[in-house]
N, C-alpha and C positions, 0 to 999 in steps of 0.2 A: 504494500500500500504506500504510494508517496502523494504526499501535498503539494500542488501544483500552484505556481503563483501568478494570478492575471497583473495584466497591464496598467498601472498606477496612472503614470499622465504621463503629457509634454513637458511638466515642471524638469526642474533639474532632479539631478538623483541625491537625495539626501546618502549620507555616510552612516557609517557605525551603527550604534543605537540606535539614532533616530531611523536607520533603515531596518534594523530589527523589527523598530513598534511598529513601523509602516507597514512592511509585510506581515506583521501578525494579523493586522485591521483587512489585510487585500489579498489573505490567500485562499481560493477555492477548493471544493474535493468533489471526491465522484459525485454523479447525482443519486445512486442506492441511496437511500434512508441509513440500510446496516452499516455501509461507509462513512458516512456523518455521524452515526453515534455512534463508534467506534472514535472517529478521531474528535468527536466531543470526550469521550472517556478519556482517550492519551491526551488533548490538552489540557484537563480536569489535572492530572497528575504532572503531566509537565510543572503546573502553574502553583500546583497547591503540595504537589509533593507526597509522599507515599501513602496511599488509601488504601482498607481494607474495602473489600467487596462490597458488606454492608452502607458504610458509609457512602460510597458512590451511589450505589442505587436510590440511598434515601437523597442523596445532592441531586441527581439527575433524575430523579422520578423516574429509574427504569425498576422494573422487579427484579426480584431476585435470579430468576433463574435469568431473563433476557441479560444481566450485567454479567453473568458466569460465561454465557455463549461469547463477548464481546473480549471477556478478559482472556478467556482459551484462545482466542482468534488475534490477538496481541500478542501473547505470549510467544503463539506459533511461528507468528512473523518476526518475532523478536525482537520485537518493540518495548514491551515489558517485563518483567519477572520477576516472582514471590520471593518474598524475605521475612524472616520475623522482623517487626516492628522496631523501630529504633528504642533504643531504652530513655530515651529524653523525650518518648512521643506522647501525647497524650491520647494515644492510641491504647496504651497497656491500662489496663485493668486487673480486676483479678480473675483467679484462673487460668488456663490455656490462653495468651491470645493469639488472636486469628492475624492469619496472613495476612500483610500488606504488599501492595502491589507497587515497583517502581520503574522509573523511566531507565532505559539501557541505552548503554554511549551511541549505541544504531538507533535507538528510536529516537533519542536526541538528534541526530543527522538528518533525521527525516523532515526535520523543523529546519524554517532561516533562521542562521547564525552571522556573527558579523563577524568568523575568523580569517575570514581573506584581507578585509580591510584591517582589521589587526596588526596582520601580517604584515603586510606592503607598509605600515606605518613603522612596523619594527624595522623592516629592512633598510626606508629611508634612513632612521634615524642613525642604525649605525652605520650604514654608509657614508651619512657626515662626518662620520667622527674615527679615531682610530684607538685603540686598545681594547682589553677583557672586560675593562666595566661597561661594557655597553648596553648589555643587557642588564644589569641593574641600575645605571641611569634612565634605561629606559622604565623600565620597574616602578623607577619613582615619579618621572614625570607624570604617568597614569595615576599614582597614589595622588599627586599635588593636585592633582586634575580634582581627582574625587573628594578630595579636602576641601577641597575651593567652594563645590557645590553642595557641598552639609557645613560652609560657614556658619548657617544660620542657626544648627544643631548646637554648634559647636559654642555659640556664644551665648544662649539661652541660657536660663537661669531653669530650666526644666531638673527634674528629678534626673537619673542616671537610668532609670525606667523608661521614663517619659522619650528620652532620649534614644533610650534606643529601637523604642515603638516609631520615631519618628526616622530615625537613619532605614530600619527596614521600608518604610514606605520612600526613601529615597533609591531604595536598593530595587524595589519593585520597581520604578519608573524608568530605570536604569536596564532595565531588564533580567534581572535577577529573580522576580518572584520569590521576595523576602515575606516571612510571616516572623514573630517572636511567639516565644512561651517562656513561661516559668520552670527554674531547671534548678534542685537544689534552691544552694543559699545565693541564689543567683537569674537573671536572665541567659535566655539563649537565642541570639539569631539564627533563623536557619536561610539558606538559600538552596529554594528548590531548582533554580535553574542557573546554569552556569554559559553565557555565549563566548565565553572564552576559554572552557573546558581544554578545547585540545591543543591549545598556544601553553596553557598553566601547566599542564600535564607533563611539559618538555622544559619550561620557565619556570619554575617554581618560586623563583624572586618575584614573581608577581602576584601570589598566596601573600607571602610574605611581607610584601609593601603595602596591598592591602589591607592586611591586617593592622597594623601599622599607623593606618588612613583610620582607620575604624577606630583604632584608642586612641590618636589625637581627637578626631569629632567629639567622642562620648568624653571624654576628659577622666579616662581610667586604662588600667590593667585589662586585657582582656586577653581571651587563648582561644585559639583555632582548635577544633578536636576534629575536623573530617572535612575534604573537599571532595566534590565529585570529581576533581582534577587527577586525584587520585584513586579512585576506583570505586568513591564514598555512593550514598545513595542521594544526600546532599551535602553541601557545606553548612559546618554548623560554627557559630564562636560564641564561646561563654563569657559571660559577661557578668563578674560580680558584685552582690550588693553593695549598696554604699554603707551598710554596716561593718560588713566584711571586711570592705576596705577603710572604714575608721579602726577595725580592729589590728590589722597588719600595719596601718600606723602605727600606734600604738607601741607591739611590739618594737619594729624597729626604731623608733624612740626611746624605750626603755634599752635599747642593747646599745645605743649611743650614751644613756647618763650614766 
């Protein structure tokens, strides 16, 4: 099954992102009905990130058994595949829980990504220039980039919460398909969608400068525990209370008097 993309305009062609969210809004699929809700199911999970069965059918008003045929039928194509739940999900309950369902690096592929222009932006840039850091200067110019545009996270007088419910709705516009939860003594972003997966994958300076970007905005400590860059089901970065971290003051305070 692939998603085919109609003809946007005569405009010019917008770059990056902004041609990510564009072809999100202007891509067509077959006309089958099963083929639309099908790839209503796979962008359900691309966007929101790993569901059980249940849950999808009650999100998408299909039944139970119609959501099982669709998820078999993704699977096959190998677009998706079953994993127990993340342990930070608010999928677990008690008891067995049931399988969640996630996007796989081909059923990612299946969707626009903006890793070509990525690319050609990475290769300009160390073409200008000559030595080994170049790929970590480049690393960072993308973190400053993304710093720039959560100024406004960054100088708020918001909670460390607050904060970080707002950086994920910067992450979602961005094209990341950011949600937050509560994780321990702590928040946790996740991003269920990564369009630079397969550039991070090889880059890893660029996980890295991100993250970076992320605890300058919030104005704290925070820890990466999974990228899909890596083989994760999403990226997730923990993000600790501000009690927390009045307490690890603290300490390190007391081991300086």
């Amino acid at each position: 099954m692939r998603w085919a993309v109609s003809p946007i305009s005569h405009r010019p062609r917008p770059r990056g992102l902004a041609l990510l969210r564009e072809l999100r809004n202007t891509y067509v699929v077959k006309k089958s009905e099963p083929d639309k809700t099908r790839d209503q199911v796979a962008r359900t999970i691309l966007e929101g990130g790993p569901a059980s069965a249940a849950d999808l059918a009650e999100k998408l008003s299909i039944t139970p058994a119609g959501i099982r045929r669709h998820l078999d039928s993704l699977i096959s194509e190998g677009v998706l595949t079953a994993r127990d739940p993340y342990q930070g999900s608010a999928l677990r309950g008690r008891g067995r829980p049931s399988k969640v369902f996630v996007m796989t690096d081909s059923g990612r592929e299946k969707f626009e990504h903006s890793y070509d222009d990525l690319a050609v932006a990475a290769l300009k840039f160390m073409a200008s220039k000559n030595g080994s850091h170049l790929v970590n200067e480049f690393a960072q110019s993308r973190a400053n980039e993304f710093e720039r545009k959560g100024s406004q996270i960054k100088d708020s007088n918001k909670s460390v919460s607050e904060k970080a419910k707002a950086l994920a709705k910067l992450l979602t516009k961005e094209g990341y398909a950011a949600s937050t939860d509560k994780m321990g003594n702590g928040e946790e972003i996740c991003q269920h969608h990564c369009p630079i997966a397969h550039v991070a994958s090889e880059f890893p300076q660029l996980c890295e400068a991100e993250t970076a970007a992320f605890s300058a905005i919030l104005g704290t400590h925070v820890q990466r525990l999974a990228t899909i860059a890596h083989g994760d089901g999403v990226c997730t970065t923990f993000i600790p209370s501000e009690v927390s971290q009045k307490g690890k003051n603290k300490i390190k305070e007391g081991a300086r008097s």
